[in-house]
DRENFIVO-627813 format. One record per atom (N, C-alpha, C): x, y, z; atom name. Coordinates in steps of 0.001 Angstrom, whole numbers, m for minus. Last residue first. Example, Ala and Ser with C-alpha at 12.3 -4.5 7.8 and 13.67 -1.06 7.14 Angstrom:
REM residues 2
12850 | m2250 | 7080 | N
13670 | m1060 | 7140 | CA
12900 | 30 | 7870 | C
13190 | m5690 | 7800 | N
12300 | m4500 | 7800 | CA
13200 | m3300 | 7800 | C
REM end
This chain:
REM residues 119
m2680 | 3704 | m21961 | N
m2517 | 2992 | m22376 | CA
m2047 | 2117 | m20864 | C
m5948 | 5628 | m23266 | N
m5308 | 5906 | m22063 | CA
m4503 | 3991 | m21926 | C
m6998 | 7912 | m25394 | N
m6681 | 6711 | m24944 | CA
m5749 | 6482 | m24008 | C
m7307 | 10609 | m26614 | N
m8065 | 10039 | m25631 | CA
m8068 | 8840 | m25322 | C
m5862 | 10533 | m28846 | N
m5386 | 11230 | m27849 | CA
m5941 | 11096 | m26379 | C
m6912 | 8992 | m31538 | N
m6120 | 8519 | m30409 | CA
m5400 | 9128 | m29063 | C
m7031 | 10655 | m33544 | N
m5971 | 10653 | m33528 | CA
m5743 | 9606 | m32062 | C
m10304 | 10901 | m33105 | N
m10163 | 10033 | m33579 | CA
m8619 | 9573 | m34059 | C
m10238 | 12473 | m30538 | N
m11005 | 11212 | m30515 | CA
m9709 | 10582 | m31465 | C
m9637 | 15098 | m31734 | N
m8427 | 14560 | m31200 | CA
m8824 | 12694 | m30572 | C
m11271 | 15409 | m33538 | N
m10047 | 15052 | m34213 | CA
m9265 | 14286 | m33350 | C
m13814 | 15254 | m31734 | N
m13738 | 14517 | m32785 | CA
m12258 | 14219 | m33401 | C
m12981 | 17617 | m30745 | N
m13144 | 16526 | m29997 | CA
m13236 | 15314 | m30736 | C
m13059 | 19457 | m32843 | N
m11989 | 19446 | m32559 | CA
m11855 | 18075 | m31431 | C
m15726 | 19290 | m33171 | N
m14850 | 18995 | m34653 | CA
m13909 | 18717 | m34196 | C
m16858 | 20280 | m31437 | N
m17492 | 19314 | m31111 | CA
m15975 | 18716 | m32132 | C
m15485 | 23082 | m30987 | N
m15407 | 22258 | m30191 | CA
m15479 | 20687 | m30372 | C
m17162 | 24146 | m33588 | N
m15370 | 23811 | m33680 | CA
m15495 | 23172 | m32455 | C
m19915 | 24061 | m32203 | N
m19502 | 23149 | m33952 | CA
m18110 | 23010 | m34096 | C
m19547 | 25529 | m30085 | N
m19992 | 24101 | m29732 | CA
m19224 | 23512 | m31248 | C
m19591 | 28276 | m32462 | N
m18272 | 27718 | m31272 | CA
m18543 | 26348 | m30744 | C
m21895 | 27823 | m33528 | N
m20757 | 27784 | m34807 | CA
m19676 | 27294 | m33640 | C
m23822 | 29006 | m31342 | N
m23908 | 26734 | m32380 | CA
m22389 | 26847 | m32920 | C
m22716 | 31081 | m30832 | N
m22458 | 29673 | m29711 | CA
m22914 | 28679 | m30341 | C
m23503 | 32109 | m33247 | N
m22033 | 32225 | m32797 | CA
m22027 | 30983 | m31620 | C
m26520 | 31998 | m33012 | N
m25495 | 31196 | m34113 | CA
m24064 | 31401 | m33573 | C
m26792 | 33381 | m30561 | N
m27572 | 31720 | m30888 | CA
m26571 | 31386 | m31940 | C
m26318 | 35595 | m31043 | N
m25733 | 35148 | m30017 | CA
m25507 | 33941 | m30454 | C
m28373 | 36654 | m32391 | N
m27087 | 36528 | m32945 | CA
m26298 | 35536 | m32040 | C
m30473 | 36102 | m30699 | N
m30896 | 35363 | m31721 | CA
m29138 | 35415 | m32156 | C
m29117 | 36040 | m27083 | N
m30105 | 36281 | m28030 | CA
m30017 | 35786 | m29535 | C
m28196 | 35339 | m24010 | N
m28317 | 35008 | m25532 | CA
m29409 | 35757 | m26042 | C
m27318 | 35963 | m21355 | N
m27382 | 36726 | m22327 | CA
m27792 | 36428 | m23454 | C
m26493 | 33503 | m20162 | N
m27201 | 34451 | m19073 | CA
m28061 | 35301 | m20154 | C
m24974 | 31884 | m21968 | N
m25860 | 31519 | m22264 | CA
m26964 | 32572 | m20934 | C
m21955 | 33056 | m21277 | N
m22626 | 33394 | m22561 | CA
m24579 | 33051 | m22413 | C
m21397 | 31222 | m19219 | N
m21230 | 32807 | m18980 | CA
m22271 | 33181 | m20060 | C
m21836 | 28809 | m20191 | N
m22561 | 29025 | m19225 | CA
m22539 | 30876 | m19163 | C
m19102 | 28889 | m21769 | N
m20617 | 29077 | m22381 | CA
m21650 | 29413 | m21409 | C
m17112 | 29105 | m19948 | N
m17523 | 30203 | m21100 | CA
m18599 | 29876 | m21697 | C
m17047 | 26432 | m19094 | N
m17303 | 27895 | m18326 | CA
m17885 | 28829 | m19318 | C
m16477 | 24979 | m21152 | N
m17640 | 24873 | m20489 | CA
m18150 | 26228 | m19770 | C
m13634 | 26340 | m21795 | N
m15320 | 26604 | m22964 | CA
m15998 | 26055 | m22417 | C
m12503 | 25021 | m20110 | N
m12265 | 26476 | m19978 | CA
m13745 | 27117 | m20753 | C
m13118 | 22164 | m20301 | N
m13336 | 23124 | m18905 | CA
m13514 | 24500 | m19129 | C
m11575 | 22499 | m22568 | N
m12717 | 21821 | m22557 | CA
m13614 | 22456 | m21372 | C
m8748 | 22813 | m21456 | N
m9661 | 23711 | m22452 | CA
m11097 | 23427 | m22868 | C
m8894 | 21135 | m19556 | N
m8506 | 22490 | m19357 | CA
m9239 | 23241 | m20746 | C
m8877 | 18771 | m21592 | N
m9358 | 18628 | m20322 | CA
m9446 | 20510 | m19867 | C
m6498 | 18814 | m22970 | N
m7504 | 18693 | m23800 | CA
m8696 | 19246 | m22436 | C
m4526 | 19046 | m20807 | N
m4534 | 20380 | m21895 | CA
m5756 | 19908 | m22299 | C
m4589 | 16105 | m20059 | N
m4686 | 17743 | m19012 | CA
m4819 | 19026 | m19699 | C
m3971 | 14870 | m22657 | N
m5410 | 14661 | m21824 | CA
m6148 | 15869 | m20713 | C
m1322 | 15423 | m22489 | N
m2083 | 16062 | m23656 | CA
m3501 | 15892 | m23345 | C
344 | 14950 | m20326 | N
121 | 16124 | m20560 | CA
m1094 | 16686 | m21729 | C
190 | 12079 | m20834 | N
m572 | 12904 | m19768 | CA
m595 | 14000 | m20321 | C
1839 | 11797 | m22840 | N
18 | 11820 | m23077 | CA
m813 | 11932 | m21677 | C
4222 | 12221 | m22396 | N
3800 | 13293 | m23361 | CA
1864 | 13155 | m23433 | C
5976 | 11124 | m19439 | N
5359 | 11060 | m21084 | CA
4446 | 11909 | m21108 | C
9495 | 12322 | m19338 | N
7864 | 12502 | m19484 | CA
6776 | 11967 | m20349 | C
12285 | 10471 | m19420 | N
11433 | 11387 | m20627 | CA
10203 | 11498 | m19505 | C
14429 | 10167 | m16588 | N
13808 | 9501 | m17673 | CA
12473 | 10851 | m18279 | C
15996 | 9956 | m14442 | N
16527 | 10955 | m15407 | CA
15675 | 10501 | m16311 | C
16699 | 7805 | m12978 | N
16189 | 9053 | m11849 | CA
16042 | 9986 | m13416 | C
15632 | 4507 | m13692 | N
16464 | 5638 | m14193 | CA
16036 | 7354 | m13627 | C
14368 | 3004 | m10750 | N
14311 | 2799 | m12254 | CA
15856 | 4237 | m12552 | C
13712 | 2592 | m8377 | N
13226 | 1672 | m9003 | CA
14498 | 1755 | m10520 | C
16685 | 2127 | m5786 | N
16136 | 3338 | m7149 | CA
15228 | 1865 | m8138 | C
15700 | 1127 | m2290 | N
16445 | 1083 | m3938 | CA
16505 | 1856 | m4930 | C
13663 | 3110 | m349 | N
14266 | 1509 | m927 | CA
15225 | 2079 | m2054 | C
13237 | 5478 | 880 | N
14217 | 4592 | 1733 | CA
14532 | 3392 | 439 | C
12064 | 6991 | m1045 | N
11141 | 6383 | m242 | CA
12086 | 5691 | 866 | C
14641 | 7248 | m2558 | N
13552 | 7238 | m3223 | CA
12794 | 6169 | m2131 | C
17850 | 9428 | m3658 | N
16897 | 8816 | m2360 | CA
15330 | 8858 | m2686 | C
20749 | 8743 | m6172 | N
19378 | 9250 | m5751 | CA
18605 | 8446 | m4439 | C
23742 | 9177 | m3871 | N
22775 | 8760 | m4715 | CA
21549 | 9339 | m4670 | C
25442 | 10819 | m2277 | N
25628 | 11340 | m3235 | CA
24247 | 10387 | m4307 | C
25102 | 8918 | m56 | N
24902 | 10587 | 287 | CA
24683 | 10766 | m1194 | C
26457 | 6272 | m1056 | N
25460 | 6794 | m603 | CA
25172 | 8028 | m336 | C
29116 | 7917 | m1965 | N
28669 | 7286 | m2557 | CA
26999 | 7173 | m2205 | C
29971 | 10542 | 214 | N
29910 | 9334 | m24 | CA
28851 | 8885 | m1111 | C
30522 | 13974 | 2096 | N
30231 | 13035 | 700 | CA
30605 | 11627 | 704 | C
31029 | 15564 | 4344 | N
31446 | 13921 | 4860 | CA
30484 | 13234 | 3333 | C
30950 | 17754 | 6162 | N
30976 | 18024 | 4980 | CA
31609 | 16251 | 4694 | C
27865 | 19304 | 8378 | N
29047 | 18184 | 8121 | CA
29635 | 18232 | 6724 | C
27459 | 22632 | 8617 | N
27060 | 22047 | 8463 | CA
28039 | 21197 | 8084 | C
28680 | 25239 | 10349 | N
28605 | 24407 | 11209 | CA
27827 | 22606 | 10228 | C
28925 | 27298 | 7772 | N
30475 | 26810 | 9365 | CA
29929 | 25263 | 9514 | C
26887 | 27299 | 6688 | N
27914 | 27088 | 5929 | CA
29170 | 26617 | 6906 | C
25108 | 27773 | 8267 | N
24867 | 26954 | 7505 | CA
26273 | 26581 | 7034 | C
26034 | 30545 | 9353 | N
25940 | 29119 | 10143 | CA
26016 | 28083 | 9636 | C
25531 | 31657 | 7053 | N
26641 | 31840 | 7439 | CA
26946 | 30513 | 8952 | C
22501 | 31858 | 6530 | N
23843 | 31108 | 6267 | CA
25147 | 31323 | 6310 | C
22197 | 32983 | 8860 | N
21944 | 31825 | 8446 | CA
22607 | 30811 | 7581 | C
23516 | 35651 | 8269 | N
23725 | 35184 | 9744 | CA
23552 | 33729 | 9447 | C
22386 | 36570 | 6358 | N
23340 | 36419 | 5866 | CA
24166 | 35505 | 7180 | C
19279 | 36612 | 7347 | N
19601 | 36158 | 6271 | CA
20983 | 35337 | 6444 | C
19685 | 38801 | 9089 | N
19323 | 37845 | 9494 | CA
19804 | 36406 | 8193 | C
20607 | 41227 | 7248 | N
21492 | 40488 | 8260 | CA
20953 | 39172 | 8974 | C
18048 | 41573 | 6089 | N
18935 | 40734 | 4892 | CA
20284 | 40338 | 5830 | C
16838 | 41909 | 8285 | N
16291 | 41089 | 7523 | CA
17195 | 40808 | 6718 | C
17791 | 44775 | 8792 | N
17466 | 43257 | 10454 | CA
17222 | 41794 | 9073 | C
17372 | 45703 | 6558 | N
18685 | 46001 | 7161 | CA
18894 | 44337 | 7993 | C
14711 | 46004 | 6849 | N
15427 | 45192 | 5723 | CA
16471 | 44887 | 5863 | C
14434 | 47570 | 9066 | N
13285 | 46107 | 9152 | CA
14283 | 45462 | 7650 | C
15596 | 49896 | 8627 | N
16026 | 48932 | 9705 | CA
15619 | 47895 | 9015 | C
14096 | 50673 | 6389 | N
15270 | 50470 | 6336 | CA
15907 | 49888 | 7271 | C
11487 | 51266 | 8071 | N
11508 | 50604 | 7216 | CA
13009 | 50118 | 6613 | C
12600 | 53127 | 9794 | N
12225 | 52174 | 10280 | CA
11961 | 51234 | 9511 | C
13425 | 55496 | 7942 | N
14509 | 54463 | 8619 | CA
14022 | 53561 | 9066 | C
11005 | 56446 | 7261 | N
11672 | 55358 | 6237 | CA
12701 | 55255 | 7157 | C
9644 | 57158 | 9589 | N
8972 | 55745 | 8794 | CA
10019 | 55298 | 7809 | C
11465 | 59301 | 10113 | N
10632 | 58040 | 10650 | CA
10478 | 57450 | 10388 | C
10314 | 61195 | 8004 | N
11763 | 60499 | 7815 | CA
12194 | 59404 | 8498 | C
7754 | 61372 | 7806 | N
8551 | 60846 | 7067 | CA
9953 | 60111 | 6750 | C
7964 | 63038 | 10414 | N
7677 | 61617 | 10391 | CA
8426 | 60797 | 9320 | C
9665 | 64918 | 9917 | N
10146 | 64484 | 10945 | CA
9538 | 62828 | 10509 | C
7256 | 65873 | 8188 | N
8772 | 65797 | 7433 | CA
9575 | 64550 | 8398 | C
5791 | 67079 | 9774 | N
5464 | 66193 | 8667 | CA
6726 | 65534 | 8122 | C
REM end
């Protein structure tokens, strides 16, 4: 029993051994044999082959992200009601009107802040 044990973990200690030397082999090639020849081109941003449209470094805008969050959580309480509605009963019934009632309030706020416009 023992014999094996001890089996299996050198063989397992090879296989990491073979693996983090494989590794260090790579780059170690990488590093000899790759050109080292920087230029102006080399060093720009590369965008499809043409030109740089614009600034490689520019803001996010902020109203995608807020349509994909509104969207996701909207999704997320579609699901969740369907789950809920296998089970309802009379208590049930008011807690899923009162949750639809902040949903509907909260679709409404973000409606009427303009978050759902798309420019």
């Amino acid at each position: 029993m023992q014999g094996a044990f001890a089996q299996g973990m050198l063989f397992v200690l090879g296989l990491a051994t073979a693996a983090t030397a494989f590794i260090l082999v790579v780059f170690a090639a990488n590093s000899l044999l790759s050109p080292r020849d920087p230029s102006p081109s080399k060093n720009s941003p590369f965008e499809c082959g043409m030109e740089q449209a614009g600034e490689p470094w520019t803001a996010p805008r902020l109203r995608f992200s807020t349509i994909a969050a509104l969207f996701v959580l909207f999704d997320a309480e579609a699901v969740l009601l369907f789950a809920v509605t296998t089970g309802i009963r009379a208590a049930a019934l008011v807690e899923v009107a009162a949750f639809l009632g902040f949903l509907t309030l909260g679709l409404a706020y973000a409606w009427r802040k303009g978050a759902l416009e798309w420019e």
